[in-house]
C-alpha positions as MATLAB code, in Angstrom:
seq = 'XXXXXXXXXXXXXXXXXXXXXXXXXXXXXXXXXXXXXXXXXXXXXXXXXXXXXXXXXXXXXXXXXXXXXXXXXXXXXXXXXXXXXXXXXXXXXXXXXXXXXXXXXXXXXXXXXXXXXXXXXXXXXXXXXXXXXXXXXXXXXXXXXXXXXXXXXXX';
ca = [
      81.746  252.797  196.149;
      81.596  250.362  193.106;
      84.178  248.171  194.778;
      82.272  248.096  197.739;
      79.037  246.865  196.149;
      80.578  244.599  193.499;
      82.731  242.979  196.355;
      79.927  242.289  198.582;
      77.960  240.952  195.714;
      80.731  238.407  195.346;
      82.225  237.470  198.237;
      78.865  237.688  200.592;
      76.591  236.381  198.255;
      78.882  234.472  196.099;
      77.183  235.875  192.705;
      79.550  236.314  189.639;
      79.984  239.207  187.600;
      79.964  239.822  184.110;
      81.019  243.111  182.615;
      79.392  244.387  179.506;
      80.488  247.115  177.523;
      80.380  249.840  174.754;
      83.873  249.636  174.669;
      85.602  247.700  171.902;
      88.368  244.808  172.705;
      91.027  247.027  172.082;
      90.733  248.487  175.598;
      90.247  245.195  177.194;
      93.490  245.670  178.747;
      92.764  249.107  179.955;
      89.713  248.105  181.195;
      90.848  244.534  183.221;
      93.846  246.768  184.794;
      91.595  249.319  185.997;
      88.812  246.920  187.635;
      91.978  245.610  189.105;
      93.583  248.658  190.251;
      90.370  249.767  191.844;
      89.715  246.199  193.511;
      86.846  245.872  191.592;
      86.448  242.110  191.374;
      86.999  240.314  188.063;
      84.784  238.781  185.672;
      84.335  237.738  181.890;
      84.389  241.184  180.207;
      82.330  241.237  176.775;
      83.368  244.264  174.466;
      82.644  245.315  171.254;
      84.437  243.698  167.853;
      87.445  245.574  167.445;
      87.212  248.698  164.806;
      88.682  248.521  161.165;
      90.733  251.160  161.438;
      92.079  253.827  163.816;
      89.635  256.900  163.027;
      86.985  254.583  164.811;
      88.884  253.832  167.947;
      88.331  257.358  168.904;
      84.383  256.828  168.504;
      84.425  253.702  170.977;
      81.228  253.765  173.389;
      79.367  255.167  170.260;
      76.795  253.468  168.051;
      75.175  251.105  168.078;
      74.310  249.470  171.317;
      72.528  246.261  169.716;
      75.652  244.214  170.712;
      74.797  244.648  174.789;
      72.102  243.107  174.303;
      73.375  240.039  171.991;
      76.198  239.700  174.915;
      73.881  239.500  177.163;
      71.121  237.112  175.425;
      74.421  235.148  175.261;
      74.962  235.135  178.625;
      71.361  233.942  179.540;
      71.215  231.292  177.006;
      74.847  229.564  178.345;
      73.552  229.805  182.209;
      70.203  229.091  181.902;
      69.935  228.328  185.941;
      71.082  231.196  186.936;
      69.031  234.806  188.261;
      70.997  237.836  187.336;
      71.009  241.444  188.362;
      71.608  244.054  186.072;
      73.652  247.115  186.809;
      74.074  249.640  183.937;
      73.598  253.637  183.833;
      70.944  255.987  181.811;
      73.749  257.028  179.252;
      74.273  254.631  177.274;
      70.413  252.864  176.319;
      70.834  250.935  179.348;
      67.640  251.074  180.539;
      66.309  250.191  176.970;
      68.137  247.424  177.202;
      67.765  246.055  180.415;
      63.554  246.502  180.107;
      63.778  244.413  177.082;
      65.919  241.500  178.850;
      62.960  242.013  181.975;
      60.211  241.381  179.699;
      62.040  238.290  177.542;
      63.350  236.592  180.595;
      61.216  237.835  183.611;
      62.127  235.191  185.829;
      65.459  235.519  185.476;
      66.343  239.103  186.590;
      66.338  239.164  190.335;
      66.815  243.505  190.165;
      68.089  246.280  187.538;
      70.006  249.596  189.197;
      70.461  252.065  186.879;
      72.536  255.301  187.686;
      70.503  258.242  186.166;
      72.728  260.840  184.705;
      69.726  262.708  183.246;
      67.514  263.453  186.106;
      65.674  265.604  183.712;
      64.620  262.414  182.405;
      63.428  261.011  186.037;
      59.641  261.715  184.939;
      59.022  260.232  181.927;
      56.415  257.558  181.623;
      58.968  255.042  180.498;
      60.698  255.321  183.437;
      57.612  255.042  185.631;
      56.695  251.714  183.658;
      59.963  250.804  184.550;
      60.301  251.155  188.114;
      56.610  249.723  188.459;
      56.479  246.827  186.540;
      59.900  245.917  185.810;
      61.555  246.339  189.499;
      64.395  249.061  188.371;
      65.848  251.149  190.677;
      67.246  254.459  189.463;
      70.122  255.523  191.796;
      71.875  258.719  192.295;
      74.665  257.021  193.701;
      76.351  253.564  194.466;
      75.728  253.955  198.078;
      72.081  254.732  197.356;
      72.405  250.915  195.838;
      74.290  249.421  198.642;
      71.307  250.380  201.158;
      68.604  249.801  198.490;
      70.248  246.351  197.489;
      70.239  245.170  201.756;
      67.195  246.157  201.804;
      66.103  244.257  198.696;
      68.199  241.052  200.538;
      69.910  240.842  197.116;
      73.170  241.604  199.384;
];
């Protein structure tokens, strides 16, 4: 269903995606064949520096997640005019992230979806903060966004 969403994102509403990742740009490739195989539409894709050496390729995803949000203070800074929505899962300090981004640019994030992978987590008063104050919307699924997303007139 990702193809789905992203593609009505960008060809009813015209918005442009960005892809940020865990991933370091040795799997750029990888990754830009795969949106493409899946008709997932393209988009700048921001990775992580390459590693040193190849015991760290096998750790890729790992760490650190400080340079998500760099890429994406980046990303505000060089559009400055323009509303984003943020798509990311609960795996990976997404919604860490993301609720820092909300409260530094508030204006400028129209929604956040995040895919929860924990649900044992779905109670936690972070989380509550977060769908209350910060409009986030955790998902069990990409058609649960779809629906949620017309609803929201964001597609």
């Amino acid at each position: 269903g990702v193809s789905e969403f992203y593609q009505k994102m960008v060809r009813e509403k015209g918005y442009e995606m960005f892809y940020v990742s865990s991933s370091d740009w040795s799997l750029f490739d990888l990754i830009r064949d795969f949106l493409q195989f899946r008709n997932i539409p393209l988009g700048p894709i921001l990775l992580k520096d390459k590693h040193i050496n190849l015991k760290n390729i096998w750790k890729s995803g790992g760490g650190s997640h400080q340079h998500k949000l760099e890429k994406i203070h980046f990303l505000l800074r060089f559009f400055p005019e323009m509303k984003f929505i943020l798509i990311g899962d609960s795996g990976q300090h997404d919604p860490e992230i993301y609720a820092e981004i909300c409260h530094e640019y508030p204006q400028r994030v129209m929604a956040v979806f995040i895919r929860e992978i924990h649900p044992k987590h779905s109670e936690s008063p972070e989380r509550r903060e977060m769908e209350e104050e910060l409009d986030f919307h955790f998902i069990q699924s990409t058609q649960e966004a779809i629906s949620l997303a017309e609803k929201l007139q964001i597609i």
